[in-house]
C-alpha positions in Angstrom: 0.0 0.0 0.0 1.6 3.3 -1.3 1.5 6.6 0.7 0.3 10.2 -0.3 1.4 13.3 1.7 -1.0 16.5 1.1 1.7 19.3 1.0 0.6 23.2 1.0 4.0 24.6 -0.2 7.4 23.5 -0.9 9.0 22.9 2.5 6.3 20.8 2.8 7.4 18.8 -0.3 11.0 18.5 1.4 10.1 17.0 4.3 7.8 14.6 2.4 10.4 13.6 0.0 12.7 12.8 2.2 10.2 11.3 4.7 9.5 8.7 2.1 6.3 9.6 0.8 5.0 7.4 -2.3 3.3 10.1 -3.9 3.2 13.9 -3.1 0.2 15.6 -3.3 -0.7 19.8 -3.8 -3.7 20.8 -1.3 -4.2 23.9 0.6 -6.1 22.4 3.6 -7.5 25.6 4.8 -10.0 25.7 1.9 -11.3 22.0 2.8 -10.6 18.6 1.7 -9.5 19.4 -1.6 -8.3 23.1 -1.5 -6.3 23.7 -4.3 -3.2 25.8 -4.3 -2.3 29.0 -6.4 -1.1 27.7 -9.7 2.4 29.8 -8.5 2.6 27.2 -5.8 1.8 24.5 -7.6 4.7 25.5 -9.5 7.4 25.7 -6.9 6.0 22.0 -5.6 6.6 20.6 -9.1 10.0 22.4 -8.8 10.6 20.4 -5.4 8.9 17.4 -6.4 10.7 17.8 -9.8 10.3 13.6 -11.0 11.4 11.8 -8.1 7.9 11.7 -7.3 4.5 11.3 -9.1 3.2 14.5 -7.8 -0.9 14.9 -7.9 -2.8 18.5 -7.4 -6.2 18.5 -5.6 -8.4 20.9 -7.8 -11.6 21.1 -5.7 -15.4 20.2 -6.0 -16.4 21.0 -9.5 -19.1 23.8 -10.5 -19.2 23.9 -13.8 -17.3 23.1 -17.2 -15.6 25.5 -17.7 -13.5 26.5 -14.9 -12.8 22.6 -14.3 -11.3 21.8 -17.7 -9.3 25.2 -17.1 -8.2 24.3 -13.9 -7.4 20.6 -14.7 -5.6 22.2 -18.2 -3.5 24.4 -15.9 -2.1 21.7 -13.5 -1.4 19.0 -16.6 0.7 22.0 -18.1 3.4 21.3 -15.2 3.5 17.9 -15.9 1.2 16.6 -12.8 0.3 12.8 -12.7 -2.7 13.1 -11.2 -5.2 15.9 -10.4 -8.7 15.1 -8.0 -11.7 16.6 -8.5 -15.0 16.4 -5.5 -18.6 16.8 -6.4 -19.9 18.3 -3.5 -23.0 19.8 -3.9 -23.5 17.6 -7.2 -26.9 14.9 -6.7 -27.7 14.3 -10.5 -25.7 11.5 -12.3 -25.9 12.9 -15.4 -24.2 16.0 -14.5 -21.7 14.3 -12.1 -20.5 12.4 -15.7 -20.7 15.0 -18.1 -17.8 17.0 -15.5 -15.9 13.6 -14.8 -15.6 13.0 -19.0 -14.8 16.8 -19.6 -12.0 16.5 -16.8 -10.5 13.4 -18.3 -10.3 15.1 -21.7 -8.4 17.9 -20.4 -6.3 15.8 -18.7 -5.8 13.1 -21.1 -5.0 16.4 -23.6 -2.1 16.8 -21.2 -0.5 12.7 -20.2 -2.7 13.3 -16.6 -5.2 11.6 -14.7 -8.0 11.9 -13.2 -8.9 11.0 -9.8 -12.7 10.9 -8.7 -13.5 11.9 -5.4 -16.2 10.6 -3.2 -17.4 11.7 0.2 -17.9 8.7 3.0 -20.0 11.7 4.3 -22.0 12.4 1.3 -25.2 13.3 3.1 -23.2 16.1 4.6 -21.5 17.2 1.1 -25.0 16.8 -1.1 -23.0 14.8 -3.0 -23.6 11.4 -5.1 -23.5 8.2 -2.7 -19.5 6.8 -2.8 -21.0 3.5 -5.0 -22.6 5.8 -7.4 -19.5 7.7 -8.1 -16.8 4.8 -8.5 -19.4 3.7 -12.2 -19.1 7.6 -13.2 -15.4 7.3 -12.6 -15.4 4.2 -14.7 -17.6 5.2 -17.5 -15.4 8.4 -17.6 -12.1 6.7 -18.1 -10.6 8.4 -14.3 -7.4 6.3 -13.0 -8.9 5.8 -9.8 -11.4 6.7 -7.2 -10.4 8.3 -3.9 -12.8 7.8 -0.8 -12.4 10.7 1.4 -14.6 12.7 4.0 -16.2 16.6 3.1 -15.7 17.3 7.2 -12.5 16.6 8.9 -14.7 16.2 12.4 -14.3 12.2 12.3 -11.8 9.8 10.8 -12.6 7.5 7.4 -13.5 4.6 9.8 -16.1 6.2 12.3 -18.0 7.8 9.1 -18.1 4.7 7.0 -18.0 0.9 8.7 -15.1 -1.1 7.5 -17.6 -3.6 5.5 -18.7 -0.4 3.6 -15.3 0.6 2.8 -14.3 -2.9 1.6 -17.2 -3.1 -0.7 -16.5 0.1 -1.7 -13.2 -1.2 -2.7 -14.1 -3.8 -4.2 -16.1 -2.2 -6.7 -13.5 0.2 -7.9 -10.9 -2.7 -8.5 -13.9 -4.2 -10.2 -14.4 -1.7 -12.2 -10.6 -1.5 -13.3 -9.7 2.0 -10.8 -7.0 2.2 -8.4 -8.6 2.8 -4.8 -7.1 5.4 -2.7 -8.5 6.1 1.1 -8.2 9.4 2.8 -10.4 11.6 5.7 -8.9 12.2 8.8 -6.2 8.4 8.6 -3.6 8.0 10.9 -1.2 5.2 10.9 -3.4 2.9 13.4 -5.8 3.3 10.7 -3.4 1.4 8.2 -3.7 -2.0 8.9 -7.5 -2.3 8.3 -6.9 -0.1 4.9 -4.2 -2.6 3.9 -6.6 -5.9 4.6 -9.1 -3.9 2.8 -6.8 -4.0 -0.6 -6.5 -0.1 -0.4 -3.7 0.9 -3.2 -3.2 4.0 -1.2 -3.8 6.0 2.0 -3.8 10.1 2.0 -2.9 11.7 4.9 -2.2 15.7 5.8 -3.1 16.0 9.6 -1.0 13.3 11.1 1.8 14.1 9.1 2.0 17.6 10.1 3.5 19.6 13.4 0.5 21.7 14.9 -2.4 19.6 12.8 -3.7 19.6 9.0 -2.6 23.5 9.0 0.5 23.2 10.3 3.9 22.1 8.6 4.9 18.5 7.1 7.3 16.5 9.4 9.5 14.6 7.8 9.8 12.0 10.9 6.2 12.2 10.9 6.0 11.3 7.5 9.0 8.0 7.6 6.8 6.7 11.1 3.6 7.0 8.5 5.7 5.0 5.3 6.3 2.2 7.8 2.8 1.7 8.8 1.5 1.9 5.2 3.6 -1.6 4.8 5.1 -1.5 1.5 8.9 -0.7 1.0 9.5 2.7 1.0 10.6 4.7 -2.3 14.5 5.1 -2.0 14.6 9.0 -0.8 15.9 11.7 -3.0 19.5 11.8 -3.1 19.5 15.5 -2.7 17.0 18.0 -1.3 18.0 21.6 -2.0 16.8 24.2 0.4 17.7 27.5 -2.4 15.8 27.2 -5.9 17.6 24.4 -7.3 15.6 21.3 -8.8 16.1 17.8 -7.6 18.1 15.4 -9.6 16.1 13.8 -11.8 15.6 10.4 -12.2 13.4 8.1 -13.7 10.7 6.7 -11.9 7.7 4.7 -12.6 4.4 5.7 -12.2 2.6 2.9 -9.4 1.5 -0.3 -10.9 -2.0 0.1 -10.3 -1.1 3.1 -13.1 0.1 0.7 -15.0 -3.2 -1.6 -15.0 -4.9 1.4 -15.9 -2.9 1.7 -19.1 -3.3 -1.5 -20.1 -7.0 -1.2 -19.8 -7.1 1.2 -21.8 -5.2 0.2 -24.7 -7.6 -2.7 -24.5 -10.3 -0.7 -24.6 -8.7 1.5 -27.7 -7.9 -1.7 -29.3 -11.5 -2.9 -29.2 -13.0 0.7 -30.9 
């Protein structure tokens, strides 16, 4: 099970990187579970980041067309692997797909993609139920579905019953998505994500000095790796602290990427 670090800035990213985080993700956590950065941050992150890392950018609960294919345009410019996008506030299907297929073209336009977003607290978002949303993410051609939580009151687990969450699972692998859980995890909250057959865990709060608004720790973040169970990603060899870029290196994208890939040359095959 692979790891995701929510960063808000690059010294953030640092501590991440060399913490061992799997993947390192752009969120400002002040402006709620997805928050987007400033594109000018998201640009010194990929700086940090520069390919040691798949680096993913949370690009908040879509409104409407327009601004979402913009937004999801603007991230793939810098080269992003991922970028996750909510529907809070969105109860019809219909419309939930039409955004999750015009996201995924702008991304594809670009070599990113998409992660769907779910809420275990739906009810509270006035989103679509998590089930609903893992076909939309399907029939849109997303990567993978993410299971996190609108409200950062309760953890994953007290929201959603772990039988839930392993169905929940289940139908995204089904379906041919990745499945990443997030909302509120801490590393006790690993080992049932893990038996679940979770690809990844998101965390921001426990990995952070002074809570989901304070600063990434990198001790913080190596405890977190070696709960999440999987070898670690061999650290950076160098982090700078001036403006300097990483070394780069190449790296591959996760394997569950990889299934995804394959899928869909399958899928272009049989057009």
């Amino acid at each position: 099970m692979q790891l995701l670090i929510s960063v808000a800035g690059p010294a953030d990213a640092r501590a991440a990187l060399l913490g061992g985080a799997d993947v390192i993700d752009a969120k400002d956590p002040r402006h709620g579970a997805l928050g987007p950065v400033s594109p000018h941050r998201l640009a010194a992150i990929r700086a940090v980041v520069g390919r040691a890392r798949p680096l993913s950018a949370a690009l908040g609960d879509a409104a409407d067309e327009k601004a979402l294919t913009g937004g999801v345009a603007a991230a793939a410019s810098l080269g992003v692997a991922f970028v996750k996008v909510g529907f809070a506030g969105i109860t019809s299907e219909a419309r939930a797909r039409r955004l999750a297929v015009a996201a995924q073209r702008a991304a594809t336009d670009g070599g990113t993609r998409v992660v769907a977003v779910a809420y275990a607290d739906w009810r509270h978002a006035e989103s679509l139920a998590p089930a609903r949303l893992v076909g939309i993410a399907a029939d849109a051609g997303a990567a993978g579905v993410l299971l996190d939580t609108a409200s950062k009151g309760a953890p994953l687990f007290a929201i959603q019953p772990v039988a839930s969450v392993a169905a929940w699972v289940a139908a995204a692998h089904a379906a041919g998505l990745f499945a990443a859980l997030a909302g509120s995890l801490s590393g006790p909250d690993f080992a049932p994500a893990r038996a679940l057959g979770a690809d990844l865990v998101g965390v921001r709060g426990a990995a952070c000095v002074g809570g989901r608004t304070g600063r990434v720790s990198r001790p913080r973040v190596a405890t977190l790796r070696a709960s999440a169970g999987a070898a670690p990603s061999p650290p950076p060899a160098r982090v700078p602290v001036g403006r300097g870029l990483l070394p780069e290196r190449d790296v591959e994208l996760p394997e569950i990427v990889r299934r995804y890939d394959e899928m869909l040359h399958a899928v272009r095959e049989r057009a």
